[in-house]
Every structure is written in structure tokens, then in C-alpha cells.
C-alpha positions as CSV (number, residue, x, y, z in Angstrom):
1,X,-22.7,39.4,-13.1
2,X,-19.2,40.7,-13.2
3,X,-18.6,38.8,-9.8
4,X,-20.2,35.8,-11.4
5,X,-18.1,36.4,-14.3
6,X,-14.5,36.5,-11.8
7,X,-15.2,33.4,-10.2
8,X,-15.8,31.2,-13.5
9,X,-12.3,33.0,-14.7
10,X,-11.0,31.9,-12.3
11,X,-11.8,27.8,-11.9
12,X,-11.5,27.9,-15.7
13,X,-7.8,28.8,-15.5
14,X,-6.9,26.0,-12.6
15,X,-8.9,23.9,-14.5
16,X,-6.8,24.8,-17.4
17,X,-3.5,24.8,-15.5
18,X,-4.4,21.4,-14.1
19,X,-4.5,20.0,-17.3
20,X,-1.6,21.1,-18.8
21,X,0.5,19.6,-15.5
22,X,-1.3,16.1,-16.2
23,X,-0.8,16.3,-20.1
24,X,3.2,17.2,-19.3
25,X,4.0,14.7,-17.0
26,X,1.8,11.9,-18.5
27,X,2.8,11.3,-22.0
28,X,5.2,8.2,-21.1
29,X,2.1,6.3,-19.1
30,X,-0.3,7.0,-21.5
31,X,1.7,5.4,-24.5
32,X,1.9,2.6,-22.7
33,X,-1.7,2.4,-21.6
34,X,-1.6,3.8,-18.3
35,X,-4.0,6.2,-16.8
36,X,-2.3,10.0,-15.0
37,X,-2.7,9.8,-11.7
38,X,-4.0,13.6,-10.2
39,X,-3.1,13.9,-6.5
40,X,-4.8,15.9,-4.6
41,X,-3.0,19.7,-3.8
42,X,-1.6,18.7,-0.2
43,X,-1.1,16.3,2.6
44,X,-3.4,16.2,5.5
45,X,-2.8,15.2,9.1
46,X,-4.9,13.2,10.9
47,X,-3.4,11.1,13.4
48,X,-0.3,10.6,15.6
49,X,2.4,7.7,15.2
50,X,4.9,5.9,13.3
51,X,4.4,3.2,10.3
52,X,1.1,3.9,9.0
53,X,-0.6,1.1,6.8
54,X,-3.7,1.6,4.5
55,X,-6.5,0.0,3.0
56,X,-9.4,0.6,1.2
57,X,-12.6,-0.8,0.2
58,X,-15.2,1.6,-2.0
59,X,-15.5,4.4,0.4
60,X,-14.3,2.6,3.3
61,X,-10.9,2.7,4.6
62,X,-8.7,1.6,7.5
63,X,-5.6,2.4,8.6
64,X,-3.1,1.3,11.3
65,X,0.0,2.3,13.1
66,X,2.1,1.6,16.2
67,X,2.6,4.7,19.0
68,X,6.4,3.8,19.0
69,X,5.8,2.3,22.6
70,X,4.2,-1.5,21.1
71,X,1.3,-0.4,21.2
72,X,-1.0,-0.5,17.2
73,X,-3.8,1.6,16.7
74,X,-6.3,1.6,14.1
75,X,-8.9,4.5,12.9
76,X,-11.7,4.2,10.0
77,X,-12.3,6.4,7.3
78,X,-15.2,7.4,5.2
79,X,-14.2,8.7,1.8
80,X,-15.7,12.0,0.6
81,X,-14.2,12.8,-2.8
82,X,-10.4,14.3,-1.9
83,X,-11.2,14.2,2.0
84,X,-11.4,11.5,4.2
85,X,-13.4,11.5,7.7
86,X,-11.7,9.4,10.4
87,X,-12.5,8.1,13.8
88,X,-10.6,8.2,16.5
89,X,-8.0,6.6,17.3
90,X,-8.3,3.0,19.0
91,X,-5.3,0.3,20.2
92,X,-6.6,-3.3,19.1
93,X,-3.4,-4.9,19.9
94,X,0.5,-4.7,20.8
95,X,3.5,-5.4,18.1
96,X,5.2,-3.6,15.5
97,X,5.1,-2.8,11.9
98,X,2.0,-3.6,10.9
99,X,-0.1,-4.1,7.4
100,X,-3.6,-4.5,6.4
101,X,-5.6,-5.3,3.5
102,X,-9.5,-6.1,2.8
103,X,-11.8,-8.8,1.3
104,X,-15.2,-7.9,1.0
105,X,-16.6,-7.5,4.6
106,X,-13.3,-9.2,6.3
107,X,-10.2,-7.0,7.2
108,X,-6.6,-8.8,7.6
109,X,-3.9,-7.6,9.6
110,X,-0.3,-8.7,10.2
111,X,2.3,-7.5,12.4
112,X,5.5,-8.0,14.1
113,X,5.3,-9.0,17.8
114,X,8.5,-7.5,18.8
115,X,10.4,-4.5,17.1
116,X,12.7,-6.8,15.2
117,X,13.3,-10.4,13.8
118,X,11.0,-13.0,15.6
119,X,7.2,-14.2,15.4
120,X,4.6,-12.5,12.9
121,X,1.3,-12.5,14.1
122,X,-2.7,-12.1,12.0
123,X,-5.5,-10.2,13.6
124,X,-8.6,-10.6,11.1
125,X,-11.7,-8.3,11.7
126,X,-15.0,-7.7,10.2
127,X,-16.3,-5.0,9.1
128,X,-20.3,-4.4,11.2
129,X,-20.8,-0.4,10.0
130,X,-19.2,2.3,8.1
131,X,-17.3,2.9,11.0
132,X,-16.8,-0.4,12.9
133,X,-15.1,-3.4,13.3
134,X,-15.1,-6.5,14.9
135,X,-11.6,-7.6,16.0
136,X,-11.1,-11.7,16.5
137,X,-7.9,-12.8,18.4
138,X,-4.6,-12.7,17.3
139,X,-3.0,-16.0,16.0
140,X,0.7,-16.5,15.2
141,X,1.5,-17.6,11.3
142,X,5.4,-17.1,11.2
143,X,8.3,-16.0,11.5
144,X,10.3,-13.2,10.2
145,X,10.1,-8.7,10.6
146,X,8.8,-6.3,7.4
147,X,5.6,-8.6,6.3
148,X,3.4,-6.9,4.2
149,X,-0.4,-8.6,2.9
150,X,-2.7,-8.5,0.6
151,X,-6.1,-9.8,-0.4
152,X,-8.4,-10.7,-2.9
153,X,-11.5,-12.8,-2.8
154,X,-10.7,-15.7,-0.4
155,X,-6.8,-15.6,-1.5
156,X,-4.7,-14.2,1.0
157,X,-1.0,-13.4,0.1
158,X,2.0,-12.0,2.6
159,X,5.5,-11.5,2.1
160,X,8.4,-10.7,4.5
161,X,11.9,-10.6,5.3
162,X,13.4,-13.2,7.6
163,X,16.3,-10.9,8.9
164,X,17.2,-7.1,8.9
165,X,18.9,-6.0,6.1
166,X,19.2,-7.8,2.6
167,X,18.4,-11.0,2.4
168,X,15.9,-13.5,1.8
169,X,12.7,-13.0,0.9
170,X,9.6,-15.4,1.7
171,X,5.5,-15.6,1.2
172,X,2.7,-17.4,2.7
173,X,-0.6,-17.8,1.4
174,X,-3.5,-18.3,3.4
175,X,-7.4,-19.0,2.5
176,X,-10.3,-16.8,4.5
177,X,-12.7,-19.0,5.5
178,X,-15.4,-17.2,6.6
179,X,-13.3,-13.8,8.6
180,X,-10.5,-16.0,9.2
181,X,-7.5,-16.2,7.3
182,X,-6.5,-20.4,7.1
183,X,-2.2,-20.1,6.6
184,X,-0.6,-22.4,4.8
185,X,1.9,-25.1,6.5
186,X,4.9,-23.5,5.7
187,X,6.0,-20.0,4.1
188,X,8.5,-20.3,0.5
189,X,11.4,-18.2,-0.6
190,X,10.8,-16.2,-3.9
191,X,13.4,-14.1,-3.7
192,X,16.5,-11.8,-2.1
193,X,15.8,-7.8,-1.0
194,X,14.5,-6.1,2.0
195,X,11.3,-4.0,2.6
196,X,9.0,-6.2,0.5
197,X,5.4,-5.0,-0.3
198,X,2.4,-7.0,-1.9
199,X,-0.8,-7.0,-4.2
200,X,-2.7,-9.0,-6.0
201,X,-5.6,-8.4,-8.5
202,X,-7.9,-11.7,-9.7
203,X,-4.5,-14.3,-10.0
204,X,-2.0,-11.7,-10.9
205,X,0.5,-10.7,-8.0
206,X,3.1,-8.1,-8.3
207,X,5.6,-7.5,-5.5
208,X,8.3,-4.7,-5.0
209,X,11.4,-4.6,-2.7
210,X,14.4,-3.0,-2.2
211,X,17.6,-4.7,-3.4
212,X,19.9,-2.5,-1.4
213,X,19.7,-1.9,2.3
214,X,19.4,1.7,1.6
215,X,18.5,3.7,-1.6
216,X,19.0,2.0,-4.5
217,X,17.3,-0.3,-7.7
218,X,13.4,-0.8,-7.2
219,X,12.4,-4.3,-8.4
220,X,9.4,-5.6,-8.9
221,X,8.3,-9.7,-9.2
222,X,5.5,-10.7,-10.3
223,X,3.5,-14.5,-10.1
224,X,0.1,-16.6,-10.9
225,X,-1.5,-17.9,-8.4
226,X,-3.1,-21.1,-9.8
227,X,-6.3,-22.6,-9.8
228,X,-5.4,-25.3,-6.4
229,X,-3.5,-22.2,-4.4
230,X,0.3,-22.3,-5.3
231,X,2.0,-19.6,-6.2
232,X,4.4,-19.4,-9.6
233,X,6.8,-16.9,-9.5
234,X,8.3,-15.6,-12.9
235,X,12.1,-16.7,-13.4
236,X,13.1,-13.0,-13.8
237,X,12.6,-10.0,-11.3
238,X,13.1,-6.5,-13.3
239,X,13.8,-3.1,-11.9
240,X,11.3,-0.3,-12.3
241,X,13.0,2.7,-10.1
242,X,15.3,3.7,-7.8
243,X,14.8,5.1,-4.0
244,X,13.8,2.8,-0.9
245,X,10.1,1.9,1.2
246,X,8.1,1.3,-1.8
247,X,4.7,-0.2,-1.4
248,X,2.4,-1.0,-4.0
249,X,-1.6,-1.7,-4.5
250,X,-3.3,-2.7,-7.3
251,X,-7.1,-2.5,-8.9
252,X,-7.9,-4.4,-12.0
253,X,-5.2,-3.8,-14.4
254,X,-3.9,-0.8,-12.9
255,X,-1.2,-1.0,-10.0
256,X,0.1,2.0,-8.0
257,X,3.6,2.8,-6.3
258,X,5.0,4.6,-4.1
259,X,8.5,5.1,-2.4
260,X,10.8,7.4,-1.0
261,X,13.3,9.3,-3.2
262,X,16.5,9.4,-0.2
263,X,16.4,8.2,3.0
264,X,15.0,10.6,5.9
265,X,12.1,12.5,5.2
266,X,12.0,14.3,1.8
267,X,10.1,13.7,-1.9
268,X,7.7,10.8,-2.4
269,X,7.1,9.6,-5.6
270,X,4.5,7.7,-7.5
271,X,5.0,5.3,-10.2
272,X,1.8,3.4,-12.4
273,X,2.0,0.2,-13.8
274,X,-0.5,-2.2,-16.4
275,X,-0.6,-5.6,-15.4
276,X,-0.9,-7.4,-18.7
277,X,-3.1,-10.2,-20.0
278,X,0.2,-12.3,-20.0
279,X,0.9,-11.9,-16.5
280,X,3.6,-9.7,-16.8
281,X,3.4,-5.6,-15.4
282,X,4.4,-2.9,-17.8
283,X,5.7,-0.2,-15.4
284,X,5.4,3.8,-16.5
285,X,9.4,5.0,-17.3
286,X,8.6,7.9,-15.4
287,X,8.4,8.2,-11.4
288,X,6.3,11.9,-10.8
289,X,6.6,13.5,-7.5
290,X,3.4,14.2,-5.6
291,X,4.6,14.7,-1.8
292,X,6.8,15.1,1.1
293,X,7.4,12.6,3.8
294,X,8.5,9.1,4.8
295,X,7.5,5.4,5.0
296,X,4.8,5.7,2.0
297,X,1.5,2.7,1.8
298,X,-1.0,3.1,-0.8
299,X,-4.3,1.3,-1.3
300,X,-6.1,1.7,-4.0
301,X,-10.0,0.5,-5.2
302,X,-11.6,1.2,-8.3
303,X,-10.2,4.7,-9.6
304,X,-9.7,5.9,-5.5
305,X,-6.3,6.2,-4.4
306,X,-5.4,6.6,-0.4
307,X,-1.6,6.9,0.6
308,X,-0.3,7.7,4.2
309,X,3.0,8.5,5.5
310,X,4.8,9.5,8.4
311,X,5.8,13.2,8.6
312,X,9.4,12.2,9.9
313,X,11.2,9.2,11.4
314,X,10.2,8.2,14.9
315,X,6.5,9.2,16.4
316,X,5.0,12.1,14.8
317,X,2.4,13.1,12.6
318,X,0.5,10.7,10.3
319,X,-0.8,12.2,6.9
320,X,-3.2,11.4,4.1
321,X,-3.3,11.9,0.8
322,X,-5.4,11.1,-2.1
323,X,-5.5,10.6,-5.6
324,X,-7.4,9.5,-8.9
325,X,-6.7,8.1,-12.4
């Protein structure tokens, strides 16, 4: 009994440790209606690359990266509470920076095709098992470096730079029909910044970008996608933080960020958000550290929250981490 007795002790105090850290840093989110996010205690690694992008679909996930040489791999991930169990690694394709999102059973990827400025590319899967895919040929939509897409029902919404360093910012919508995203004609400036990310919950998007080539104001922008497929963007960006490679996801109401604090690997912070009934986003005043690393994504489904990052700049290791609110 006395061993019995040790044990409980013991969980009772992290418990109650736990709480108190999630009851300090949370008072500003929860006045404004925003769930605590709890990360898990550390980083895992689970792969080898550079700029990692994730998605997530119940307890599916997917996540892609380049091997530095053009080369973009892919693995798939079954969530298991905290952990996630991956496959190994596979190349589907060759390019540069890529991103991914999901829509029910179909998977949508873009990517550079070189390692700067020049044609963006879409690979769309679907998903046969809990660990496999169906990849469909690549087709060129644009042009531009950084895009960054996201899904939701049949809408499909990217956003990317069309030159390195600060400048302007466009987005292209695209329908799936079937597991193939249908692009839009042409893409449409919505604004000025550099390392733009994207999400979008029912007709609500919100994107965040830098406005400074290196650390600096975080601003977000957020739009309505109406009823025939354009895209209204509000008159008025707004900045939420300061640091650089945010990336944002959103489920329902609730939208998660993440970014770099300084440039280089160092402290990764987190930041929640409300999207409100008027189509604006009421961000937390608080960014909370949960991490170490560099170039950040997030995706998050339901109350799940998976974000990789690299461990340093170039090739290296690829970690996962995840959370709940």
C-alpha cells in the first residue's frame, strides 16, 4: 500500500504542478475566450530534412519535407494521444519548399519547382489506408517561391510571395473536384510581407506574414470567402506579435500560431486566436513558449495539435510536437 500510496503522490503533484503552469500563463486567452493550449513535455525526432510541413486529419497526419538535394519526401502518421507513429520515409516528387493541407479523403500539396522564384507546382493525393496514399501527377498553377495552402470542404486557398524578400503578396483559390484541386485563372494580390502562411475554417480565412525580411511585426489578415468563390479581404491587416516563420492552422473557432522568436535556431512560441462571428480574429496578447527550433508548421483538427520543425538551418533533424486545448 505504501508503494501504491508513493506513486498516486506523485502524479497528484505533476498533476498539480501542471495546472498551476496552465492557470499562470493562461489568464489573458481565457478572458478573451480562448482555450490554454498544453504542449506536450518535449520534442521528438522522427525524420531527417529541411522544411517540414504538416497536416492533420482526426488521427491521421502527413507530413513533407525536402532532403536539401530537390528531392520532397513524405511520411504518415497515426496519432496515439501525445505520440505519433510514422512510416518511413518516401520521395513522391522533386522541388522545394513544400506545404500540405487535407479535405476529407484528398491530400493537397504545393511546392516550389526550383529553390527560388519561378513555377509553383500541386500534387493532390488520396488517402486509400491509415497509412497510404495515392499520389496523382504534378500540375503547374503559378508562379512565385514561399506558397503555403489550405483546405476546407471543396475550397482550396494558397498564398505566396512572388519574389525573395518583402514584397507582394498574392492568393489563388482553387475548387477539388473529386481529388483534384480545379485553380482559378489567375492568382490576386492581397497584400505586402514575406513568409505568408494560410487557413481557413467554414468561410473564414486568416493569414499571417512577416512584414520585415527578418524579425520583426507579425500581422495577420483575415477574409470571407463568399458564397460564388471570391475572396474579400478586410481593408485592415493588424499585428499580433513579433519574431519571423509564423504558420498558422485553424479548427472551428480556434486558430493556432506559431513562429520563431530570433532568427537561427532558438525559442518557438505559440500564440491562440478566436475567429469571431463577425469575421474578424481576436488574437491572445500573450505569445507562450513551448520549444526550441526553427522553421515551425502546425496543423491542427478538432482539440489535436501537431507542429514540426527543423532542429537547425540546413538538413538535419525533423521533430514533432504535440499539443491540446
Amino acid at each position: 500500500m505504501k508503494r501504491i500510496w508513493t506513486i498516486n503522490k506523485t502524479v497528484l503533484v505533476m498533476m498539480t504542478l501542471a495546472a498551476l503552469a496552465i492557470a499562470l500563463n493562461a489568464p489573458a486567452a481565457w478572458a478573451q475566450g480562448i482555450s490554454p493550449v498544453v504542449w506536450s513535455t518535449s520534442s521528438v525526432a522522427f525524420d531527417n530534412g529541411v522544411a517540414p510541413s504538416v497536416a492533420i486529419s482526426g488521427t491521421f497526419a502527413i507530413e513533407v519535407h525536402g532532403d536539401g538535394s530537390g528531392g520532397l519526401w513524405y511520411s504518415i502518421g497515426q496519432i496515439q494521444g501525445s505520440t505519433v507513429l510514422w512510416t518511413a520515409p518516401a520521395k513522391y516528387t522533386n522541388g522545394y519548399a513544400p506545404s500540405i493541407a487535407i479535405s476529407g479523403n484528398t491530400v493537397i500539396e504545393v511546392h516550389q519547382a526550383t529553390a527560388g522564384e519561378g513555377a509553383l507546382w500541386n500534387i493532390d493525393a488520396q488517402i486509400t489506408s491509415v497509412d497510404s496514399i495515392t499520389w496523382a501527377p504534378a500540375t503547374e498553377y503559378d508562379n512565385g517561391l514561399a506558397p503555403s495552402v489550405a483546405a476546407n470542404g471543396l475550397t482550396v486557398i494558397e498564398v505566396h510571395q512572388t519574389a525573395s524578400g518583402v514584397g507582394s503578396l498574392y492568393y489563388h483559390t482553387g475548387s477539388l473536384i473529386g481529388n483534384t484541386v480545379s485553380w482559378a485563372e489567375d492568382a490576386l494580390q492581397y497584400d505586402t510581407g514575406a513568409a505568408p502562411s494560410v487557413a481557413v475554417a467554414g468561410s473564414t480565412v486568416i493569414e499571417v506574414h512577416q512584414t520585415e525580411a527578418g524579425v520583426g511585426p507579425l500581422y495577420y489578415h483575415a477574409a470571407e470567402i463568399l458564397a460564388g468563390g471570391s475572396v474579400v479581404w478586410s481593408t485592415k491587416e493588424a499585428q499580433y506579435g513579433t519574431g519571423l516563420a509564423p504558420s498558422v492552422s485553424v479548427s472551428g473557432p480556434t486558430a493556432i500560431e506559431v513562429h520563431q522568436v530570433d532568427s537561427g535556431d532558438g525559442l518557438l512560441e505559440n500564440q491562440t486566436a478566436a475567429l469571431q462571428s463577425s469575421g474578424t480574429v481576436k488574437f491572445a496578447k500573450k505569445a507562450l513558449k513551448y520549444g526550441t527550433g526553427e522553421a515551425p508548421r502546425v496543423s491542427v483538427a478538432g482539440t489535436m495539435i501537431l507542429e514540426v520543425h527543423d532542429e537547425n538551418s540546413g538538413v538535419g533533424s525533423i521533430f514533432y510536437q504535440t499539443a491540446a486545448y
